[in-house]
Rosetta silent file (secondary structure, phi, psi, omega in degrees, C-alpha in Angstrom):
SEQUENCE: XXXXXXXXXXXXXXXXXXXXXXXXXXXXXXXXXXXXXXXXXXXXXXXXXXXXXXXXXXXXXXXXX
SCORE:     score description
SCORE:     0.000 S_00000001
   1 L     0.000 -178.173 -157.453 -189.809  118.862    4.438 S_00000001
   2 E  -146.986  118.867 -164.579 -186.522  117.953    3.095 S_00000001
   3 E  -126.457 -175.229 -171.456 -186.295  114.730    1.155 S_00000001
   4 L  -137.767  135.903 -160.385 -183.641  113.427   -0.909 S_00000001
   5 L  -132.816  129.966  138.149 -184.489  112.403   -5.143 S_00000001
   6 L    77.320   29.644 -159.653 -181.501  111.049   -6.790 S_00000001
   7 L    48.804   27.479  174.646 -179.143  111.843   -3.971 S_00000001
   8 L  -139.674  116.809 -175.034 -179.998  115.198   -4.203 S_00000001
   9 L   -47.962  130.521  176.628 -181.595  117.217   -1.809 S_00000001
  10 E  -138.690  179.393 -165.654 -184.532  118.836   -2.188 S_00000001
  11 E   -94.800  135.856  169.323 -187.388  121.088   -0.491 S_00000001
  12 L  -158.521  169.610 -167.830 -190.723  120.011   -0.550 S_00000001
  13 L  -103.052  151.573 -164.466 -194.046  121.195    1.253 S_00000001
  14 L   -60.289   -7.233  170.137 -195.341  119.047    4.287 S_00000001
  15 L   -85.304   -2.427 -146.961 -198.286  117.481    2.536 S_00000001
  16 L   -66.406  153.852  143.210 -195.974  116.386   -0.801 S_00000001
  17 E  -151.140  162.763 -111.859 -196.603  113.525   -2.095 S_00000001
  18 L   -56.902  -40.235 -165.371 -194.619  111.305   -4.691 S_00000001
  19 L  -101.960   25.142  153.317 -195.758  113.006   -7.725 S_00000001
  20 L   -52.788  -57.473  178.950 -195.114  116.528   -5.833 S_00000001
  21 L   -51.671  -39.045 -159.883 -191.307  114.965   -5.917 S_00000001
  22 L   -97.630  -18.208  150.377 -191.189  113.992   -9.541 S_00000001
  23 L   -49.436  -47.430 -169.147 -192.399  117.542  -10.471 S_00000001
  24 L   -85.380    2.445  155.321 -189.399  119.126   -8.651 S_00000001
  25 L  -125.713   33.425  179.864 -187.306  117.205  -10.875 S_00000001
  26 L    49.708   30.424 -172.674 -189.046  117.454  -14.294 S_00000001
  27 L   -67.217  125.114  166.665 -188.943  113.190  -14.374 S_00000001
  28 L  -134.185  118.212  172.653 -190.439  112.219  -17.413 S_00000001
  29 L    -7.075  126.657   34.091 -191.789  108.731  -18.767 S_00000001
  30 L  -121.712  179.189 -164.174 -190.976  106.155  -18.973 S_00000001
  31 L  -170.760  166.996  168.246 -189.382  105.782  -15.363 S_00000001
  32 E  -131.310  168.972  178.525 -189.421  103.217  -12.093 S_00000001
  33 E  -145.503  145.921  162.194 -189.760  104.953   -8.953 S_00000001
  34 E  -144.096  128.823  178.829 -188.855  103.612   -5.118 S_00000001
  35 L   -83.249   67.508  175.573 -189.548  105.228   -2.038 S_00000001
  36 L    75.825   62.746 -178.638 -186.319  104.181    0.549 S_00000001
  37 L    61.578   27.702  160.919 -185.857  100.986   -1.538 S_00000001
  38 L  -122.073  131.639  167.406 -189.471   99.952   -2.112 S_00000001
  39 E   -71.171  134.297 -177.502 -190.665   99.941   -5.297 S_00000001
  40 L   -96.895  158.558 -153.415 -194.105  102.090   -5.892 S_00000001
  41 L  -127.312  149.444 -162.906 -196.314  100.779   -8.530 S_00000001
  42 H   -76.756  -50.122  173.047 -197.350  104.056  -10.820 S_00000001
  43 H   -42.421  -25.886  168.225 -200.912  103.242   -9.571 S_00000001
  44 H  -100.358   41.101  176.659 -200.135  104.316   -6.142 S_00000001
  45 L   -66.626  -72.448 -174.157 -197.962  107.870   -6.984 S_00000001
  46 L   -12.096  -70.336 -152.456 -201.161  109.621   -6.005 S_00000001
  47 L   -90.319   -3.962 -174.134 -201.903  108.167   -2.725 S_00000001
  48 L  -101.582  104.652  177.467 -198.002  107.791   -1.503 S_00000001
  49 E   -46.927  150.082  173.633 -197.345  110.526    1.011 S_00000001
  50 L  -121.932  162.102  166.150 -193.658  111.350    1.654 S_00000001
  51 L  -118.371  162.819  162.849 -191.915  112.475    5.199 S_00000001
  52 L   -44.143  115.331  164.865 -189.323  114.275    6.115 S_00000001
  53 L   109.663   -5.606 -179.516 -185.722  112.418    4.995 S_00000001
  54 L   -38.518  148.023  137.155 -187.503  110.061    2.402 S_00000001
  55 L   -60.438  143.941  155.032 -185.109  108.558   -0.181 S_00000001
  56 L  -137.304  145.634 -175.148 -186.553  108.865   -3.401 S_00000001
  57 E  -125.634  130.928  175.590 -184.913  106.838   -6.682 S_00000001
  58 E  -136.188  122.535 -156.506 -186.453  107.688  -10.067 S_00000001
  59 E  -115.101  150.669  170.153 -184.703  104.804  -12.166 S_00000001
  60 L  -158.955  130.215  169.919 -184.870  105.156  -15.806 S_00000001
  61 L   -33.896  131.226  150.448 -184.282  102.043  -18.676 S_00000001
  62 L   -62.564  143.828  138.075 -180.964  101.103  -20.096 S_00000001
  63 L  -156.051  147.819 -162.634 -180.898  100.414  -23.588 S_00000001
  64 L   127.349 -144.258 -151.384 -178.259   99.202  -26.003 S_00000001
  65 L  -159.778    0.000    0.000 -175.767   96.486  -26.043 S_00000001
């Protein structure tokens, strides 16, 4: 299936789910994550399936001043 992480397309296999996505882009802690502008709670990566054309946003903290 063919989803889109970070406004960049990617490949994925028809079963993926969320932390299938965050694998194909080496996303490492700490992070937010939203699935076509709902935020996923880390407790659900596991269980959130993706489809074909998903958005995916992996947000990562600002810090400084």
């Amino acid at each position: 299936m063919k989803v889109l992480i970070n406004d960049t397309p990617h490949e994925l296999a028809q079963d993926a789910r969320l932390p299938d996505a965050l694998a194909a882009i080496q996303a490492t802690p700490p992070f937010a994550v939203a699935v076509n502008r709902q935020f996923v709670p880390r407790s659900q990566y596991d269980a959130r399936a993706l489809q074909d054309n998903d958005r995916i946003e992996v947000i990562r903290p600002v810090t400084g001043g």
